[in-house]
C-alpha positions in Angstrom: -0.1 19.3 31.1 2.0 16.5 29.4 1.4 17.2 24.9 3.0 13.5 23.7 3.9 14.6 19.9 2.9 11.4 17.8 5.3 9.6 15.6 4.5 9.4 12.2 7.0 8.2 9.0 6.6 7.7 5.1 7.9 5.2 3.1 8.4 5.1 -0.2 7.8 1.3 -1.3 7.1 1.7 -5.4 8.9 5.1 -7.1 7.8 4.9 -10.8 7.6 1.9 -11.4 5.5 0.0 -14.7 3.5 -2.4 -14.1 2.1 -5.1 -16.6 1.8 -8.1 -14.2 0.4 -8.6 -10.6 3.0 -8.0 -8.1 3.5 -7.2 -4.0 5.5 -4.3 -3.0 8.2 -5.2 -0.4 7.3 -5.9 3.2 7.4 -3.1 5.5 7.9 -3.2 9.4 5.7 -1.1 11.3 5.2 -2.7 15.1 4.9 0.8 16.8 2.7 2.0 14.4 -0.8 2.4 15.7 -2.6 3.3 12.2 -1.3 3.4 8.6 -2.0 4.8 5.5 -1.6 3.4 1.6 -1.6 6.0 -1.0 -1.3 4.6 -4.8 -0.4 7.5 -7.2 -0.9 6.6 -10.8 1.3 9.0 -12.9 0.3 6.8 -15.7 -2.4 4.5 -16.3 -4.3 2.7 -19.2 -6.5 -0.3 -17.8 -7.7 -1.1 -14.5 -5.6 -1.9 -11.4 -6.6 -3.5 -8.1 -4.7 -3.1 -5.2 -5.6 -5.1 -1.8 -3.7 -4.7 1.8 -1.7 -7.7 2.9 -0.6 -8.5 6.7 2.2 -10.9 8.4 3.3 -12.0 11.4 6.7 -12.6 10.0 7.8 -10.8 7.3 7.0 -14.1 5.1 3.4 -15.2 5.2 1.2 -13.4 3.9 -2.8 -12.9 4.2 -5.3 -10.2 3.0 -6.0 -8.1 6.0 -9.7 -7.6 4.5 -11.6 -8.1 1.7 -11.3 -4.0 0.7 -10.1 -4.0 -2.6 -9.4 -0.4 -4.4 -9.1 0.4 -8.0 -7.4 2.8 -10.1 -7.6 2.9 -14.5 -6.6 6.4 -14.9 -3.9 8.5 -13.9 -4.6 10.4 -10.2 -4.2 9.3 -6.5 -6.5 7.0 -4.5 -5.8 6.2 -0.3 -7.0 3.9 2.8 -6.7 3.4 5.6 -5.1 0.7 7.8 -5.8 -0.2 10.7 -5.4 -3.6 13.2 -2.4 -4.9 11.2 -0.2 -6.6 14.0 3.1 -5.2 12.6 4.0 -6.0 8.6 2.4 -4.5 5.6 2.6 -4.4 1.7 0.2 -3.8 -0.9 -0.7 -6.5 -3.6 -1.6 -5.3 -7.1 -3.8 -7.4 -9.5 -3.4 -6.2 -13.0 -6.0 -6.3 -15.4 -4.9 -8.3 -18.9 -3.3 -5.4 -21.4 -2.9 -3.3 -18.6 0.2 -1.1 -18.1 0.6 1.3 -15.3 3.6 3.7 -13.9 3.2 3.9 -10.4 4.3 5.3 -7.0 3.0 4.1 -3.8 4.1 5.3 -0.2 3.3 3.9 3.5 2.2 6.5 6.0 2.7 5.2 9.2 1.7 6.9 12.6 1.9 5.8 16.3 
C-alpha cells in the first residue's frame, strides 16, 4: 500500500504591520495547491477590519473569489478557508475610518 505524504507550506505575507488604510497583501503563487488557508492575527486592534479573498489568473488582475467577507475589531485570530482558486491569492483589507490595526497574516497552502 502506496501513503502519498501531502504537501503543505506557510507564507508569511503581512508580519506586524499597521494598518490605517485599505490595502492588498502581495500576490502569492500557489498552482499545486489543492486547498488553502488565510489566517489574520490581530496583535492589535482598535476599530473594525474587513478582509475579503482575491483570485488571478496572472498575478495582475484581480477579482473577489466570493462574496465571504470576515471581520476582526479586536485583537485575536480569525481563519478560512480557500478553496477553487485557479493558482494566485492575496487578501484585501477594507479599513474602517479611524481604524488602526497591527497585523500578521500567513497563507497555508496544501496540495
Amino acid at each position: 500500500m502506496r501513503h502519498d505524504m501531502r504537501s503543505t507550506m506557510t507564507a508569511v505575507l503581512e508580519r506586524n504591520t499597521v494598518v490605517r488604510e485599505d490595502f492588498a497583501t502581495e500576490p502569492y503563487e500557489l498552482p499545486w495547491a489543492a486547498e488553502a488557508r488565510f489566517f489574520v492575527q490581530a496583535l492589535e486592534a482598535d476599530g473594525a477590519l474587513a478582509f475579503r479573498t482575491e483570485i488571478s489568473p496572472d498575478g495582475l488582475h484581480w477579482c473577489p473569489l466570493d462574496e465571504s467577507e470576515h471581520r476582526i475589531d479586536s485583537p485575536g485570530l480569525i481563519t478560512w478557508p480557500v478553496s477553487g482558486f485557479g493558482q494566485w491569492l492575496r487578501v484585501r483589507c477594507t479599513v474602517a475610518p479611524g481604524a488602526v490595526a497591527k497585523l500578521r497574516i500567513y497563507l497555508v497552502g496544501k496540495g
